[in-house]
C-alpha positions as CSV (number, residue, x, y, z in Angstrom):
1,X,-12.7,-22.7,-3.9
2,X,-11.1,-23.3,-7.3
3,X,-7.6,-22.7,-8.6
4,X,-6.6,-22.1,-11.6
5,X,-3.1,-21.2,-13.8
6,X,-1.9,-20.3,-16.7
7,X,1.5,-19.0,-18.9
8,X,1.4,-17.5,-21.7
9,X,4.4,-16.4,-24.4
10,X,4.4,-13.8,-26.9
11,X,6.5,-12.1,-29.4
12,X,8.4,-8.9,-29.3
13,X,7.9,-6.4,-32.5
14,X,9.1,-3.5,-33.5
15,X,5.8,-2.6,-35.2
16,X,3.4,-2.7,-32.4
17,X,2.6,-1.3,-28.6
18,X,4.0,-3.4,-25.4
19,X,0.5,-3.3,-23.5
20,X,0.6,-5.0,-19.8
21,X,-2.4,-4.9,-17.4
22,X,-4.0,-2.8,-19.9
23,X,-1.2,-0.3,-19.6
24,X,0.5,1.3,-22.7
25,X,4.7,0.3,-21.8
26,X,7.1,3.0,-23.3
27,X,9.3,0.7,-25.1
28,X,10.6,0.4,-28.6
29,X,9.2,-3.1,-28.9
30,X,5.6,-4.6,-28.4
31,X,3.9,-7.8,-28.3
32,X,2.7,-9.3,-31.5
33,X,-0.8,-10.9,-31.3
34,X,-4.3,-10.9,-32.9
35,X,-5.6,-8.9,-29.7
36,X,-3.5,-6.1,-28.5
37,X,-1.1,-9.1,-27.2
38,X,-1.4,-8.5,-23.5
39,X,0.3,-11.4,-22.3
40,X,-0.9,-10.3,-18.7
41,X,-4.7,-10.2,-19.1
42,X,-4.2,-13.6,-21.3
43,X,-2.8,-15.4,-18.7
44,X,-5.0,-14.6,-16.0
45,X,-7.9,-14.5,-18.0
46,X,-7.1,-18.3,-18.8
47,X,-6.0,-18.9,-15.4
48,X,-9.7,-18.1,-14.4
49,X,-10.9,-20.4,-17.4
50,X,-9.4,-22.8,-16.0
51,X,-10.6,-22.6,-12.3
52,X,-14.1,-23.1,-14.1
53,X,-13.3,-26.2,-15.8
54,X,-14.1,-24.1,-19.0
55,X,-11.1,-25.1,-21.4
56,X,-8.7,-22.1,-22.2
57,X,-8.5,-18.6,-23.9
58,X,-8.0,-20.1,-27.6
59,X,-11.9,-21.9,-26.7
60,X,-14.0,-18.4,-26.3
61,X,-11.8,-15.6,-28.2
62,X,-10.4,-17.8,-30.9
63,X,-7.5,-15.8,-32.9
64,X,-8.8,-16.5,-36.3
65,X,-12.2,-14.3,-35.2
66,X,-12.0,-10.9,-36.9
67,X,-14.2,-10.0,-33.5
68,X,-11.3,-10.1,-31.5
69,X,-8.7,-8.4,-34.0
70,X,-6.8,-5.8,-31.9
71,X,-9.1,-5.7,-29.0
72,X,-8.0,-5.2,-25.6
73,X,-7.3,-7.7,-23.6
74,X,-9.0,-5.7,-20.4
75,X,-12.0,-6.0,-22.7
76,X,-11.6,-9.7,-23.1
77,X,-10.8,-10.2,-19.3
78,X,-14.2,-8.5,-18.5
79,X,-15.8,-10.9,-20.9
80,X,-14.5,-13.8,-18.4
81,X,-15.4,-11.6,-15.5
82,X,-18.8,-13.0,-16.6
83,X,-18.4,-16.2,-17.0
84,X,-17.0,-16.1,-13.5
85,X,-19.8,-15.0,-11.8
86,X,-22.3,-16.7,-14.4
87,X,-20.8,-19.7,-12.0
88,X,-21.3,-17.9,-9.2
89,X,-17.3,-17.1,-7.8
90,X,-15.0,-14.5,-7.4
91,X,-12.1,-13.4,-7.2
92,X,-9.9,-15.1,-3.6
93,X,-6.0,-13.7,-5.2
94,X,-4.3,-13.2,-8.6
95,X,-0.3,-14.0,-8.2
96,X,1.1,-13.1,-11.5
97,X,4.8,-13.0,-12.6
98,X,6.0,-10.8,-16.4
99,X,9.2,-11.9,-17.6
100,X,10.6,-8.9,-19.6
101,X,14.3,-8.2,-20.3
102,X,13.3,-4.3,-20.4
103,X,12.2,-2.4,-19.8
104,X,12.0,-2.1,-16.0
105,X,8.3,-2.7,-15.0
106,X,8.3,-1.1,-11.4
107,X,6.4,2.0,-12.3
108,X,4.0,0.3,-14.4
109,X,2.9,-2.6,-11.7
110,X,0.7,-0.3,-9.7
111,X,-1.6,0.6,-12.9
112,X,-1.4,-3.0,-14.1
113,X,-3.0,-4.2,-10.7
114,X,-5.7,-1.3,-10.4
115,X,-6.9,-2.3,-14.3
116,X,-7.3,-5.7,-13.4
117,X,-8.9,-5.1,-10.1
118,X,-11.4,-2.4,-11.4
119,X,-11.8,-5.2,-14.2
120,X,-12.6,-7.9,-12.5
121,X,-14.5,-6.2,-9.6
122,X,-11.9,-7.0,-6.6
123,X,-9.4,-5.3,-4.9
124,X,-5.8,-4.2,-5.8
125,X,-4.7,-5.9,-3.0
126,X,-5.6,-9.4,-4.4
127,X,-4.3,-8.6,-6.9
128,X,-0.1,-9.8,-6.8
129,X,2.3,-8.8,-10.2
130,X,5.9,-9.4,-10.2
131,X,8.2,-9.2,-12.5
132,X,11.5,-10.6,-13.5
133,X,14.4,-10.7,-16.2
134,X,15.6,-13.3,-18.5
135,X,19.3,-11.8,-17.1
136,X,20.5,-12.2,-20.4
137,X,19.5,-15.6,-20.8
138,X,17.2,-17.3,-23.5
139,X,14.5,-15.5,-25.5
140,X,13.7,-13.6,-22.4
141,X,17.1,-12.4,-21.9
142,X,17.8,-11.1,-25.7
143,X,14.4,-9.0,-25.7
144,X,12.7,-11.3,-28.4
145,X,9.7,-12.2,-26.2
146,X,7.9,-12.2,-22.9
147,X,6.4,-15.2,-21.0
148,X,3.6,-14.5,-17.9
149,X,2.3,-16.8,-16.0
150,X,-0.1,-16.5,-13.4
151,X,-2.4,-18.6,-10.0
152,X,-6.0,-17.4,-9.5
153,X,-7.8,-18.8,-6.7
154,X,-11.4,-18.5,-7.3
155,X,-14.1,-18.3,-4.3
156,X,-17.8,-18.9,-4.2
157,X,-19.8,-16.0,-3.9
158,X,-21.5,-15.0,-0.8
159,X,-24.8,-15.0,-0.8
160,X,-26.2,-11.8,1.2
């Protein structure tokens, strides 16, 4: 087994879409990036980068690649998907936290964990997102960005 973690921070705009495990947020702000800023997929994209030993996100989808302008982060996530079982693993769990002022993320978690399953070929239920408030507090807290972090425990595949 391998574990690996990772947080990630990005920017709220008024001038582009809040995406979050792949799913479009209604919200007035959005996440500014050079992907479609999905600080969700980053996180546990790197977080599986990192179980490998493989350095982090910046190393294979480097933000000053016009490949990677705007993509989606789902997209990116599958791309590690590979690498992952290039090594021969899989996924054990994904614990993930979002910390968002607003909006509320409740509804939202459900589609956030089937996107990431269905992308990385598990199951929803190893898949774990929680999410939290700044309460006010910080950057968090006055809506002007949102941090995720996230643990990915990595397994080696079994051979049938």
């Amino acid at each position: 087994m391998k574990i690996g973690q990772s947080t990630d921070i990005h920017r709220l705009t008024k001038d582009r879409p809040l995406i979050l495990g792949g799913v479009k947020i209604d919200h007035y702000l959005g996440l500014a990036g050079h992907s479609d800023a999905d600080v969700l997929c980053h996180v546990v994209a790197e977080a599986i980068i990192g179980a490998l030993g493989l350095g982090d996100l910046g190393n294979h989808f480097p933000d000053n690649d016009g490949k990677y302008k705007n993509i989606s982060s789902l997209m990116l996530l599958n791309y590690v998907k590979e690498m992952m079982q290039k090594h021969n693993y899989v996924i054990g769990n994904i614990d993930a936290l979002i910390m968002i002022e607003k909006p509320k993320l409740a509804n939202y978690i459900k589609k956030m964990k089937e996107n990431i399953a269905n992308t990385l070929s598990c199951l929803a239920s190893e898949v774990n997102i929680k999410a939290t408030t700044g309460e006010g507090i910080g950057f968090i807290g006055k809506e002007e960005g949102v941090v995720a972090t996230a643990v990915v425990l990595l397994k080696k595949k079994d051979h049938e």
